[in-house]
C-alpha positions as CSV (number, residue, x, y, z in Angstrom):
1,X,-31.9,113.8,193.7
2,X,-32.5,114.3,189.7
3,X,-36.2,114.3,189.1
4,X,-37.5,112.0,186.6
5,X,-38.9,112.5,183.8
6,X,-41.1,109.7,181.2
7,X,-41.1,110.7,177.3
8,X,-43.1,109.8,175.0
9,X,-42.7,110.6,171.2
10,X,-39.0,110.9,169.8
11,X,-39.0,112.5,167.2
12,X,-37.6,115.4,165.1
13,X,-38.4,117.3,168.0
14,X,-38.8,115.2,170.7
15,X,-35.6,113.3,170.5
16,X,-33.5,116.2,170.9
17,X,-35.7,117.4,173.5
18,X,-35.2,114.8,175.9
19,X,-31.8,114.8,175.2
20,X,-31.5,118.5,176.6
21,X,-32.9,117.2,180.0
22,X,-30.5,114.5,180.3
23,X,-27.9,116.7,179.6
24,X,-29.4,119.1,182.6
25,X,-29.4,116.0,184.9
26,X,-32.6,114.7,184.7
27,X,-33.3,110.9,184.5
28,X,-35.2,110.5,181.1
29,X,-37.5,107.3,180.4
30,X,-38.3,107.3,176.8
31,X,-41.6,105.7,175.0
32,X,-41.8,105.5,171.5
33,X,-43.6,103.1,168.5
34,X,-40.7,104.1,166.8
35,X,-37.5,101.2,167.7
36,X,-35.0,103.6,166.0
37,X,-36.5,106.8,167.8
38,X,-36.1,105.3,170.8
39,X,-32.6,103.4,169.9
40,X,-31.0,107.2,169.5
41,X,-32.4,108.2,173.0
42,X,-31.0,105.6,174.4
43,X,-27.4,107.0,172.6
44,X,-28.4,110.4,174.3
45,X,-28.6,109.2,177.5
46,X,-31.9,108.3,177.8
47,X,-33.0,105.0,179.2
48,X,-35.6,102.8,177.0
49,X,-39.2,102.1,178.9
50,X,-40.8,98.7,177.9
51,X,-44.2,100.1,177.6
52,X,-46.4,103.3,178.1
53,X,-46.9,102.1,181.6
54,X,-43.5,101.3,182.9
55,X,-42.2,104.9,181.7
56,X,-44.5,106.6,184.2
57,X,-44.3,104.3,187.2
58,X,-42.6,106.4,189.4
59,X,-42.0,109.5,187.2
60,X,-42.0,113.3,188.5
61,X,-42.8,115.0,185.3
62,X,-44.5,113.3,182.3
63,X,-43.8,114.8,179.1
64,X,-45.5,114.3,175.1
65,X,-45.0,115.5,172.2
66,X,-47.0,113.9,169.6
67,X,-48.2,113.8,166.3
68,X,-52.4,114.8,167.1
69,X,-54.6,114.5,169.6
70,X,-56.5,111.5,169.2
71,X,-52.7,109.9,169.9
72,X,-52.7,112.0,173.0
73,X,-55.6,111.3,174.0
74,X,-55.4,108.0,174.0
75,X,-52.2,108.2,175.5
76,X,-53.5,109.6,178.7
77,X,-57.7,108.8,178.9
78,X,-58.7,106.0,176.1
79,X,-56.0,103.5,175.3
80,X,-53.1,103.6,177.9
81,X,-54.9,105.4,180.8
82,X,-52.1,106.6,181.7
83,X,-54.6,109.5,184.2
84,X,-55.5,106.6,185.9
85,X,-52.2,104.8,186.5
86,X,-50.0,108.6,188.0
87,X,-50.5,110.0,191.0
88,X,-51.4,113.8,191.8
89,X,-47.7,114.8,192.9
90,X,-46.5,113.8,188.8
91,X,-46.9,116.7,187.1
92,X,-47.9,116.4,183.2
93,X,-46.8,118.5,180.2
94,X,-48.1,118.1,177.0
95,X,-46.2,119.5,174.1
96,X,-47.9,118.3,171.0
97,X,-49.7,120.4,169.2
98,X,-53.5,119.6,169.1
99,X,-57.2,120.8,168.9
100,X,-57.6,122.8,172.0
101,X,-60.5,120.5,173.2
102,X,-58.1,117.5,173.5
103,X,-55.8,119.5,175.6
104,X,-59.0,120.6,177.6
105,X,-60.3,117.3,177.7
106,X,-56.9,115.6,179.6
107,X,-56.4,118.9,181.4
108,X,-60.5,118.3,182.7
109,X,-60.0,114.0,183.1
110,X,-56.4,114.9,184.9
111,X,-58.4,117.7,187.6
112,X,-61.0,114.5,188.4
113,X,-57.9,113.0,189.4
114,X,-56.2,115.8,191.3
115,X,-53.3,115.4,188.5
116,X,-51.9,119.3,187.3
117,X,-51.9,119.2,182.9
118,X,-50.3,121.7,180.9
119,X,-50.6,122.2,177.5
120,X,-47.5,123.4,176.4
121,X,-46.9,123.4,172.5
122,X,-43.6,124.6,171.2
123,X,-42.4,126.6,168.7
124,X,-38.9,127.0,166.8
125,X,-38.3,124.3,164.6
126,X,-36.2,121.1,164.8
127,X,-32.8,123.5,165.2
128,X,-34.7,125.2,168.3
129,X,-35.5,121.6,169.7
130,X,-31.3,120.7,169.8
131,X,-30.1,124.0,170.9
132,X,-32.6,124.2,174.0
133,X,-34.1,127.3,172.5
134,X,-37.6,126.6,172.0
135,X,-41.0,128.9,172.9
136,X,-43.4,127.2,175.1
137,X,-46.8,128.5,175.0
138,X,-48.5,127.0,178.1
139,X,-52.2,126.4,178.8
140,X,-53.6,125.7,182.7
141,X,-53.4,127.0,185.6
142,X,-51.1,129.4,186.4
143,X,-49.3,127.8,189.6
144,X,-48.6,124.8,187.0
145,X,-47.7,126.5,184.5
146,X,-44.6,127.7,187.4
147,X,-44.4,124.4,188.1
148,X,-43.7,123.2,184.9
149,X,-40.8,125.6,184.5
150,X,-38.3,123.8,186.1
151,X,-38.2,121.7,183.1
152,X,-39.2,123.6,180.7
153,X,-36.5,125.6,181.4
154,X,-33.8,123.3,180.1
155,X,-35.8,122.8,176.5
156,X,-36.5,126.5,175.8
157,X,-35.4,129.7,175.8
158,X,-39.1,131.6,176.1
159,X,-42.0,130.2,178.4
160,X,-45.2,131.9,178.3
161,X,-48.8,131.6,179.9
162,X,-51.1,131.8,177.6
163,X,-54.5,131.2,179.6
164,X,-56.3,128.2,181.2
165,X,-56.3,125.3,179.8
166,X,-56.2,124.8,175.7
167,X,-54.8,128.6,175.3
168,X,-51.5,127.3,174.9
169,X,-53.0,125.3,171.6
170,X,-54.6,128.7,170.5
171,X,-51.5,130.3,170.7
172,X,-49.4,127.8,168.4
173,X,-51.9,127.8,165.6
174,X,-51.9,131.0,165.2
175,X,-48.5,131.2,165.4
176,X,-48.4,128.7,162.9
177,X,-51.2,130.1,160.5
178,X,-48.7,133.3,160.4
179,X,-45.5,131.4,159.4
180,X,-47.6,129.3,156.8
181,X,-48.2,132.6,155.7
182,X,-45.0,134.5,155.7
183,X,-43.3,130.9,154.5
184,X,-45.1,130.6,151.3
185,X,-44.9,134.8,150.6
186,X,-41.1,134.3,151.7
187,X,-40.9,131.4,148.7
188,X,-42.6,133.5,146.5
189,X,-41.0,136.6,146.3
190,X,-37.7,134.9,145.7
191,X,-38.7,132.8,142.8
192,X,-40.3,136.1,141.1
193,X,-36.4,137.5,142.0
194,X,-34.8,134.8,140.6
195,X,-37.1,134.2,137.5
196,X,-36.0,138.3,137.0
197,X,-32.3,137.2,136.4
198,X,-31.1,138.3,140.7
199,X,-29.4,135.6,142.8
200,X,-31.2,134.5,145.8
201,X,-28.6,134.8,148.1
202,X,-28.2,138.8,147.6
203,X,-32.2,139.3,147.1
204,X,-32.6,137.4,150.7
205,X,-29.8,139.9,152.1
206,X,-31.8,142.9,150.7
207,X,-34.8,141.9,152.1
208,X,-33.3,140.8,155.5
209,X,-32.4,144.7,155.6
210,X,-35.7,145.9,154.1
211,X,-39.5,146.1,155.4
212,X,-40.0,142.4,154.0
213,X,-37.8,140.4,156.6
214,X,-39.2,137.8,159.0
215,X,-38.5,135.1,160.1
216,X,-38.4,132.6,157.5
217,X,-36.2,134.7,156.0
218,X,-33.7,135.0,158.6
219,X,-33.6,132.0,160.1
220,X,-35.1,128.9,157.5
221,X,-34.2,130.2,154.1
222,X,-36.4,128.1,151.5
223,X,-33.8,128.4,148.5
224,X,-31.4,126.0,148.7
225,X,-27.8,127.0,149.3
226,X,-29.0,130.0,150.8
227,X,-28.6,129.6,154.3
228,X,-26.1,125.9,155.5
229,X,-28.1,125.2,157.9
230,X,-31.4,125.1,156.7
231,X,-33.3,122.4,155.4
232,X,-33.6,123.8,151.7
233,X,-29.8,122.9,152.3
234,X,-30.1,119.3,152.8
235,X,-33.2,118.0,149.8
236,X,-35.5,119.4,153.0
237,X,-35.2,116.9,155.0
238,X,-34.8,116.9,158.9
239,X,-37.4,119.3,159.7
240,X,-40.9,120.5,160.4
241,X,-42.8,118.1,158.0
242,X,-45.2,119.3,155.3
243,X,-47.9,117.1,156.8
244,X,-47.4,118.9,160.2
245,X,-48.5,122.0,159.2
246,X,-51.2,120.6,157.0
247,X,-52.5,119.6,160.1
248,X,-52.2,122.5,162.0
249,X,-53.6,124.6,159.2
250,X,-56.5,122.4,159.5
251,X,-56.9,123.2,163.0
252,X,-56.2,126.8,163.2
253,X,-59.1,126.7,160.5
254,X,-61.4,124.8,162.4
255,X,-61.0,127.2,165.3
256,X,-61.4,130.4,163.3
257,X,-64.6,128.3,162.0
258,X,-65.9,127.8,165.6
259,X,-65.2,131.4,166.4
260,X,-66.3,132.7,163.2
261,X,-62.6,134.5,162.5
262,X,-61.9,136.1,159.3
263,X,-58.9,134.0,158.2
264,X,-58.8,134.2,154.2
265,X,-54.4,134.2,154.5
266,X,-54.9,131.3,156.7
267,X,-57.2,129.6,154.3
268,X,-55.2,130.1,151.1
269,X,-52.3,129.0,153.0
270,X,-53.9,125.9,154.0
271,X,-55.0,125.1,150.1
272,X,-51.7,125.8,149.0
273,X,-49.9,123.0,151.4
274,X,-52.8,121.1,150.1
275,X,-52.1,121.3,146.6
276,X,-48.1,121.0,147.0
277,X,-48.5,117.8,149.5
278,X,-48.9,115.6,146.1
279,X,-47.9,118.2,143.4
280,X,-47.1,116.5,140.2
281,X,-48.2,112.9,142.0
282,X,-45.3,112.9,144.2
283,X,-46.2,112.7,148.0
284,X,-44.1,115.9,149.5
285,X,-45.6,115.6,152.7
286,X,-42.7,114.3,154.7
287,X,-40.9,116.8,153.2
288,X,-39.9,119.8,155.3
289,X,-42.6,123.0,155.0
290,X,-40.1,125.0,153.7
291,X,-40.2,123.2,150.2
292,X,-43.3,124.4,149.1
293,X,-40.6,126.8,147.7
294,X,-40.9,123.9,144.9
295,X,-44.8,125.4,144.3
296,X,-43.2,128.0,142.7
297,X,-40.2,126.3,140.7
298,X,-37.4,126.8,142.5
299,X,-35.3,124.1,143.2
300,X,-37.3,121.5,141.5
């Protein structure tokens, strides 16, 4: 009997997330504010839940992935309840990326209940999210973390255990501090190429071949025309959203400040994606992160 499985958030990623479990057989109740989000799951197989609480009435595995944490949290403790209203056998999976005190605070409400959490933020962009190829950095414990496999499975390509509960949030924004980082060097070096007469289709082969590739060279190209699939190809649209990783900046800062980390890359990164989110008075921040290649002139 196909297990099933309540959605919520259907987005960039999320849509084509739950449309990788229908395709692997699982019955898929989607939530979203969004009519049109959830209008396109319905296309992908999914079927349309009239409300937060209908969704999980009866559901195996619940399943986020949501903008912050104060959504999530209210999703599951504050607004919806939904702890309250799932029993212990459903198992929940939270793939937003969030502070790691709201992933520890549902993991803590969900263990008064006897209700397994994982934290489980992904990473690998919105082309990761439709091929099933995803990286799942998981926080809890580690027989749920097995447990949560069996889905995960179908929406990834890489699962890893991070730690107890909230380590799976560590891991992702860090993860995302880096490619901030690597993102905005990437956009850098091939305006200074371009503004030196080269084309930036043969300076990104070079460096793909050289000591400066990564992945943001490889496999999102910022200059447009570059790489076809990419959103620098298509005005930057359809991707990971400037104001995402505003706000993960933000909170991969406000860890390293509660740890007391040395972060300066991280911290000009996060000032730079400041300054581009309304460059020139424009707001660029539903723009995909990749056009802060635009910082630096190119394409603009």
């Amino acid at each position: 009997m196909a297990k099933t499985v309540a959605f919520f958030g259907l987005g960039n990623m999320g849509g084509p997330m739950a449309a990788n479990l229908v395709k692997a057989g699982f019955q898929v109740r989607a939530f979203d504010v969004v009519p049109a989000s959830v209008q396109q799951a319905v296309q992908d197989g999914c079927s349309a839940a009239a409300s937060e609480q209908a969704a999980v009435e009866g559901a195996d595995v619940v399943i986020s992935m949501l903008p912050d944490g104060a959504i999530a949290e209210r999703l599951y403790i504050d607004g919806a309840g939904l702890l309250n209203l799932i029993g212990p056998a459903t198992l929940v999976i939270d793939c937003s990326t969030i502070a790691a005190a709201s992933s520890r605070r549902i993991a803590a409400e969900g263990k008064k209940r006897g209700i397994r959490v994982v934290d489980a933020p992904v990473s690998g962009g919105v082309a990761g999210a439709q091929a099933a190829t995803l990286a799942f950095m998981c926080g809890g414990e580690a027989a749920d973390v097995e447990a949560a496999r069996e889905v995960l499975q179908h929406m990834g390509a890489n699962i890893f255990h991070a730690g107890a509960s909230g380590a799976g949030q560590i891991a992702k924004i860090c993860n995302n501090m880096l490619l901030a980082v690597h993102m905005i060097g990437t956009a850098e070096a091939l305006q200074l190429g371009v503004d030196n007469g080269l084309d930036p289709k043969v300076l990104s082969n070079i460096m793909l071949k050289s000591s400066g590739c990564n992945w943001s060279l490889e496999k999102y190209n910022p200059w447009p025309g570059v790489m076809e699939t990419a959103p620098a190809s298509r005005g930057y649209q359809g991707g990971f959203m400037v104001r995402l990783m505003q706000k993960d900046l933000g909170l991969a800062m406000g860890a390293a400040l509660a740890s007391h980390s040395s972060t300066p890359m991280g911290a000009l990164a996060q000032s730079l994606y400041s300054l581009y989110g309304e460059l020139g008075g424009e707001d660029n921040t539903g723009l995909d992160f990749s056009s802060i290649q635009r910082l630096f002139g190119g394409s603009r």
